[in-house]
N, C-alpha and C positions, 0 to 999 in steps of 0.2 A: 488286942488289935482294935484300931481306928472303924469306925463304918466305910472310911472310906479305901481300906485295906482289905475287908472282908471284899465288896463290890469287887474288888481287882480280882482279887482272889478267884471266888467264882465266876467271874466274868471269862479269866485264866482257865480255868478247867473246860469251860463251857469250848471256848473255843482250841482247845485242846481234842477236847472229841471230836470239833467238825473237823480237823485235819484228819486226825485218829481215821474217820469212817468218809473222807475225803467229801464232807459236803458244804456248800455253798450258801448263804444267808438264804436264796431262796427257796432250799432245798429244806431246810429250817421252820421256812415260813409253812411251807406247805405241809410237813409233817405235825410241827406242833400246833399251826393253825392261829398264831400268835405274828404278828408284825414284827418286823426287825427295832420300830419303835417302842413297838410295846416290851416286848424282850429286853430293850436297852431301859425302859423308863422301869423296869420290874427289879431288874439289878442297881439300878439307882435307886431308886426309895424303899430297896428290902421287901418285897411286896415277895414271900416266903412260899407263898402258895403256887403263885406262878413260876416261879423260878424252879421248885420241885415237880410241876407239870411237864415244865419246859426239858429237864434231867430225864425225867423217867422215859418219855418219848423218844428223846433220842438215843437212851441206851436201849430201847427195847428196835431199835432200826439195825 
């Protein structure tokens, strides 16, 4: 897979659970405490760590 397939990918999932658990970017921000930019610039350039912050947070809501 592309880098730029992976990004979709979990980008997919990611927004998958906020339907899943019906929440809203800002609903996001507040929980994971991360910006909807930063969130989007973490899935763009693979930045791993954040992107596993960003997961665990919202399955543990």
């Amino acid at each position: 897979m592309g880098e730029n397939t992976k990004k979709n990918y979990k980008l997919k999932i990611l927004r998958k659970l906020m339907l899943d658990k019906d929440l809203l970017w800002k609903d996001v921000e507040r929980i994971t405490g991360f910006t909807r930019q930063n969130i989007d610039y973490a899935f763009k350039n693979n930045y791993q760590k954040t992107i596993d912050k960003v997961f665990e947070k919202i399955q543990s809501v």
